[in-house]
DRENSENU-759089 format. One record per residue (C-alpha): residue number from 1; x, y, z. Coordinates in steps of 0.5 Angstrom, whole numbers. Each point is the difference from the previous one (the first is absolute). Layout:
// residues N
[site NUM [X Y Z]];
...
// end
This chain:
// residues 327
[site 1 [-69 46 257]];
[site 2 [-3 -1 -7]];
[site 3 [-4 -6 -3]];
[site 4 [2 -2 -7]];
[site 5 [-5 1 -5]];
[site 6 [3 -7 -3]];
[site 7 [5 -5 2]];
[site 8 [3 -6 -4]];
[site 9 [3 -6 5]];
[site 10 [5 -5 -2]];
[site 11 [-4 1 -8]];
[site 12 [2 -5 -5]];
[site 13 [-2 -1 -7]];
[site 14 [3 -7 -4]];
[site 15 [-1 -1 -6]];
[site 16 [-1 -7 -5]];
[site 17 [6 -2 -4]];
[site 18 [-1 -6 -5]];
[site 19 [-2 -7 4]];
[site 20 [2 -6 2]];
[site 21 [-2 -7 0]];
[site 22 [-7 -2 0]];
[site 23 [-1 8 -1]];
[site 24 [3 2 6]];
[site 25 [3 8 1]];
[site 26 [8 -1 2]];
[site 27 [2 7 -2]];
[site 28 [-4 6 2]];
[site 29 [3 8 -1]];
[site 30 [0 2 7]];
[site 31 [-1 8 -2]];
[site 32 [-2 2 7]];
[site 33 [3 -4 6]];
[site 34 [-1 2 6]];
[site 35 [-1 8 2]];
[site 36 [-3 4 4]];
[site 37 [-1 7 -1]];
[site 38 [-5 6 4]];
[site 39 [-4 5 -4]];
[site 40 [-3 6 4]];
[site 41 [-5 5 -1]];
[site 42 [2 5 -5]];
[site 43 [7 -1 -1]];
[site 44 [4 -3 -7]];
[site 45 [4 -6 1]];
[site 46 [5 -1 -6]];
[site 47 [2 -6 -2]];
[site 48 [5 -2 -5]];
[site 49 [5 -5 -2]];
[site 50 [2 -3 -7]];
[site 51 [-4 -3 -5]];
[site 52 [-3 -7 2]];
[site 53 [1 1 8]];
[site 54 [-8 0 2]];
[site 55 [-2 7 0]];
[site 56 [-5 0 -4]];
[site 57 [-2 -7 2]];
[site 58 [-2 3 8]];
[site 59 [-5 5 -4]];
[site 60 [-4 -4 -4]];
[site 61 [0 -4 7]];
[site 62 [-3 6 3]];
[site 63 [-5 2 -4]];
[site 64 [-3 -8 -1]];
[site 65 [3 -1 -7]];
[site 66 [5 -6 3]];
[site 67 [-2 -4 6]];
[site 68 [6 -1 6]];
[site 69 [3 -7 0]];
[site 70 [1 2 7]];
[site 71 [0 5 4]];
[site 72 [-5 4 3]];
[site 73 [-2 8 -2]];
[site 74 [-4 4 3]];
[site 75 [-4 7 0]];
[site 76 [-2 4 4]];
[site 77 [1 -6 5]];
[site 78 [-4 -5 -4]];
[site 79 [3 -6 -3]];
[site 80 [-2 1 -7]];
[site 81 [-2 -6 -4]];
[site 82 [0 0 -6]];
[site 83 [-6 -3 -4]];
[site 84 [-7 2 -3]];
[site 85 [-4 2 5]];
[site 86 [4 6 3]];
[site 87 [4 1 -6]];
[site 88 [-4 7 -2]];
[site 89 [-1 2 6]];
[site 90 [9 -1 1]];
[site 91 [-1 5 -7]];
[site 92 [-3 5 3]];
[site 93 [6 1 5]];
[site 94 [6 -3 -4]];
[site 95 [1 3 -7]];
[site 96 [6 -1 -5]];
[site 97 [4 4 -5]];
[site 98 [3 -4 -5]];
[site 99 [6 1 -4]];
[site 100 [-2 0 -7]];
[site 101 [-6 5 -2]];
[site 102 [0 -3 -6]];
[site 103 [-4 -7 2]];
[site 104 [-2 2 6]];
[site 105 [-6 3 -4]];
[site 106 [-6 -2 -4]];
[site 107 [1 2 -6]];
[site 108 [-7 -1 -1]];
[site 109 [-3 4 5]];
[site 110 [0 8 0]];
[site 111 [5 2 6]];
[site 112 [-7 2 3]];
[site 113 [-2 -7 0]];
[site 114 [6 -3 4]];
[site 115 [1 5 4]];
[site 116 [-8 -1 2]];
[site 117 [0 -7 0]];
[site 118 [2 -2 7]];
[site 119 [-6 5 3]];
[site 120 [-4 -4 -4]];
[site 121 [3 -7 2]];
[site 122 [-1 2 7]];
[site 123 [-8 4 -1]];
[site 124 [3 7 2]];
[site 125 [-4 6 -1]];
[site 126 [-5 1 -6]];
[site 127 [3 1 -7]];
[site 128 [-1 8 1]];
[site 129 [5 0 5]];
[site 130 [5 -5 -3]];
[site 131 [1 3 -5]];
[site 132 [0 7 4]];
[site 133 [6 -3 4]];
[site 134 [3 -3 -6]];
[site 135 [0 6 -2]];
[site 136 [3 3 5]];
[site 137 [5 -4 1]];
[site 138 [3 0 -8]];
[site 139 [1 8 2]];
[site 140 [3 -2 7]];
[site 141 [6 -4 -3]];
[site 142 [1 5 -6]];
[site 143 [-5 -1 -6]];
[site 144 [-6 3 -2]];
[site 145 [-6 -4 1]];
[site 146 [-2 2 -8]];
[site 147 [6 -6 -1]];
[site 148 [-6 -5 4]];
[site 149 [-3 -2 -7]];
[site 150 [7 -2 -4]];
[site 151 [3 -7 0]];
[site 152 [7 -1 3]];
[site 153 [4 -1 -5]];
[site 154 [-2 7 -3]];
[site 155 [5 3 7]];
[site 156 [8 -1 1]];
[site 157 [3 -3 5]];
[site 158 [0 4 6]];
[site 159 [-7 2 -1]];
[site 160 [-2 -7 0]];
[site 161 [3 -1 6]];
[site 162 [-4 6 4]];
[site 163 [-6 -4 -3]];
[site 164 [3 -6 5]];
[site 165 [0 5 5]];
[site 166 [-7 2 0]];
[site 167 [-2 -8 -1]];
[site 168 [3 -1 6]];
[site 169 [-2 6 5]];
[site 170 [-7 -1 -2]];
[site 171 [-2 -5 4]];
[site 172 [4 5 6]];
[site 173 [5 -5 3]];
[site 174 [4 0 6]];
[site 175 [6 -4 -4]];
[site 176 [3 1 -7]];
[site 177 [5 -5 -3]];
[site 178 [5 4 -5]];
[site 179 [2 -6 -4]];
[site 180 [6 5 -3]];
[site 181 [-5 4 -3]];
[site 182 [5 4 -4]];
[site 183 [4 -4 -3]];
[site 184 [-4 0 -7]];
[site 185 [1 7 -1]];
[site 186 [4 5 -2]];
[site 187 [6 3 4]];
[site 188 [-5 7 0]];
[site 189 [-6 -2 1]];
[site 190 [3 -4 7]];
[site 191 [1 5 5]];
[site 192 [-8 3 -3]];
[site 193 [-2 -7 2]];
[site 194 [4 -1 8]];
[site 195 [-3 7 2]];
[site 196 [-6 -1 -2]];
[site 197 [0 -6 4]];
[site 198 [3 3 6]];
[site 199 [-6 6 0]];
[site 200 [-5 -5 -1]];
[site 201 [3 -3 6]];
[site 202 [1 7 5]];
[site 203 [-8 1 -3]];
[site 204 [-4 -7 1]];
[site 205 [5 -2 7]];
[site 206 [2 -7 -5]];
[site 207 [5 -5 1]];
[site 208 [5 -2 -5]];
[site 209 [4 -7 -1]];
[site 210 [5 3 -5]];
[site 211 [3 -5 -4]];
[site 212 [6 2 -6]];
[site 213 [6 -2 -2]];
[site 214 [2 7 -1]];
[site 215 [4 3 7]];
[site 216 [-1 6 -1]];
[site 217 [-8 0 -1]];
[site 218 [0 -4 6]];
[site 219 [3 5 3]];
[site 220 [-4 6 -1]];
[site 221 [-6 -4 2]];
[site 222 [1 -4 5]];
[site 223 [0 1 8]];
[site 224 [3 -7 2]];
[site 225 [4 -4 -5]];
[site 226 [0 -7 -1]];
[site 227 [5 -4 -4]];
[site 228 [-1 -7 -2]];
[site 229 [4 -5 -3]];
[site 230 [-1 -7 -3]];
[site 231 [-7 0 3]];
[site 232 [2 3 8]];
[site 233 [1 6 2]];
[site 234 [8 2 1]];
[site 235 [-1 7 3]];
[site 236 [-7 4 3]];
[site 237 [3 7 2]];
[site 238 [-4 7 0]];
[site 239 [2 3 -6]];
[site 240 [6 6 2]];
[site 241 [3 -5 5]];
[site 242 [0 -5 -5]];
[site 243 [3 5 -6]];
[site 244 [5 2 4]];
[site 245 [2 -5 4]];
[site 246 [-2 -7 -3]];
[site 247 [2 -7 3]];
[site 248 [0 -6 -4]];
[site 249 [5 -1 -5]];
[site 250 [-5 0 -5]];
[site 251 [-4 6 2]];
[site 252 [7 3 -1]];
[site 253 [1 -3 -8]];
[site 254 [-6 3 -1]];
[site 255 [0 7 3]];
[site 256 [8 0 -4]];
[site 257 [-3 1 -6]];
[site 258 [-4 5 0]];
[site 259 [3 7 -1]];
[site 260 [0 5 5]];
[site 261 [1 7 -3]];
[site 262 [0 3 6]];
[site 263 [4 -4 5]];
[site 264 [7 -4 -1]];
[site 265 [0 -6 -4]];
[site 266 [-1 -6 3]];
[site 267 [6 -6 -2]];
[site 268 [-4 -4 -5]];
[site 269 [-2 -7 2]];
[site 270 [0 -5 -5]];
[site 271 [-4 -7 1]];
[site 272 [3 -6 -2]];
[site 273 [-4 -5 -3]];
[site 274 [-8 0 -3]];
[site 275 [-6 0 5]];
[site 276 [0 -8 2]];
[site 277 [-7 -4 -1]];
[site 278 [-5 1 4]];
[site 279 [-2 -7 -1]];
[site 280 [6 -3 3]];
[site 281 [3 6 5]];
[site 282 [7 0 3]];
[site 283 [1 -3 6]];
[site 284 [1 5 7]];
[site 285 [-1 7 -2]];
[site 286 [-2 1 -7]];
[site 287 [5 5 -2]];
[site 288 [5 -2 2]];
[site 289 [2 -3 -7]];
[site 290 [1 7 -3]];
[site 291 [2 4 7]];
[site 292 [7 3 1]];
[site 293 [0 -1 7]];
[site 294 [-3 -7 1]];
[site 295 [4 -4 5]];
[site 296 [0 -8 1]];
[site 297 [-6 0 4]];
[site 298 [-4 4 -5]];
[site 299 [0 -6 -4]];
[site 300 [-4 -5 6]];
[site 301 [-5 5 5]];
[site 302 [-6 4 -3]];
[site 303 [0 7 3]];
[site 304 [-5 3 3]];
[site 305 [-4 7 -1]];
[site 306 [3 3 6]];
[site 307 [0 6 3]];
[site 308 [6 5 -2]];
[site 309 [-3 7 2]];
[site 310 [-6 3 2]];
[site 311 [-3 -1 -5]];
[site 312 [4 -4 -4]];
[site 313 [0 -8 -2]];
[site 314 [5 -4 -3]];
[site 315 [1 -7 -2]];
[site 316 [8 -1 0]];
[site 317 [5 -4 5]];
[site 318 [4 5 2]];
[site 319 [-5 4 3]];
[site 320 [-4 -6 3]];
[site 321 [7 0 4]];
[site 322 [0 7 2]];
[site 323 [-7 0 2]];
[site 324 [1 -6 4]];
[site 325 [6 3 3]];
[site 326 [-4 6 3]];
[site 327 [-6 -3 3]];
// end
């Protein structure tokens, strides 16, 4: 079998909320708590869920921007450490692409400049073949290599993010987090971007973590989808299986939304309540203060990620018992 190019085991990610007496932390936004997710050579997984699930937290942990509370995260089969001494070699294989081009670029730097500084942070080749490799990857990701000498802010949305494309390809890494790379941008310029993100992919053999909130973005881009809620993962499913068929009640409510011209709409799902806090999260299974389906023991035991299919995981009670069942 395939080894996974990245693997995320029991991850958490607190954060502090105020402090107590003599200074001490007594409440912490428990942003991720708890997942496990595998990412292998070559292949997008998506991962989506409501605003303030987590998602872009798992990213910024990837990439080293934030540090793990707990948990373990390996590449390559590596325990990656996040500090100093290996941050700039961990640059050269993980790479992100940030949702907003407008701060994510200098406005001081020529687009040449930040494109070429990671080279020059890592004492890659001669300012010649720099240049020339900035150059080439301009026209790669649809720009002229004339438009190196301007500023950012002299481009449009959709061409600013193609510079953070470029920036992040440029050091040749194995893995890029998308952190929802298109939702900054106009409605048209969207699927230029998604498509030039899926060539690039099939050219350089890349993996993708594919974070949005947008399903059908996660759907055009992703081989495995992973749903999260209230910082665990719900539902982790190929991407086919898991439009067609989902599981989890909150997969469910959130594929009922999104209209399928081609297809019999599906009875819309409407979720009761607003996403509880992540500082003080339900008891039992997280969801069940908004799910249809909730049954009394719901509000007590904690589902596990079992496995529902194949190639299918879902955190839900009423599976659990039918997977127990069968073994």
């Amino acid at each position: 079998m395939q080894k996974p190019l990245l693997s995320l085991s029991n991850v958490k990610k607190y954060f502090p909320m105020g402090s107590g007496l003599f200074g001490k932390r007594n409440q912490w936004v428990k942003a991720v708590d708890g997942i496990d997710l595998d990412i292998y050579p070559g292949e997008t997984v998506g991962l989506v869920g409501e605003s303030g699930c987590g998602k872009s937290t798992v990213g910024r942990m990837i990439v080293g921007l934030e540090k793990p509370t707990e948990g373990e995260i390996f590449f390559q089969g590596e325990k990656l450490i996040h500090h100093r001494k290996n941050h700039k070699e961990l640059g050269k294989n993980l790479q992100m692409v940030f949702q907003d081009p407008y701060s994510s670029l200098n406005p001081r730097m020529t687009v040449t400049d930040i494109i070429e500084e990671p080279l020059i942070l890592h004492r890659i080749g001669t300012k010649k073949e720099r240049r020339k490799k900035v150059d080439a990857l301009l026209e790669r990701v649809g720009l002229s290599s004339d438009y190196g000498n301007r500023y950012a802010n002299q481009f449009s949305g959709g061409q600013r993010q193609r510079i953070g494309i470029a920036r992040a390809l440029i050091l040749d890494p194995k893995l890029i987090v998308c952190d929802e790379p298109i939702s900054a941008l106009d409605v048209s310029i969207q699927a230029q971007i998604l498509n030039l993100l899926k060539e690039i992919q099939k050219d350089m053999g890349l993996s993708y973590l594919f974070i949005a909130h947008g399903i059908q973005a996660i759907k055009h881009m992703s081989d495995r989808v992973a749903v999260m809620y209230l910082g665990r993962i719900a539902e982790l499913s190929e991407t086919n299986e898991l439009f067609n068929r989902p599981l989890h009640p909150y997969t469910k409510a959130l594929l009922s939304a999104v209209p399928e011209p081609k297809r019999r709409e599906r009875e819309r799902i409407l979720l009761k309540g607003d996403l509880p806090s992540s500082t003080n999260p339900p008891k039992g299974c997280r969801f069940h203060t908004r799910c249809p389906v909730a049954m009394e023991k719901c509000k007590e035991i904690e589902p596990r990620l079992v496995s529902t299919s194949e190639q299918g995981l879902t955190a839900c009670l009423l599976y659990e018992d039918k997977t127990a069942a069968n073994l």
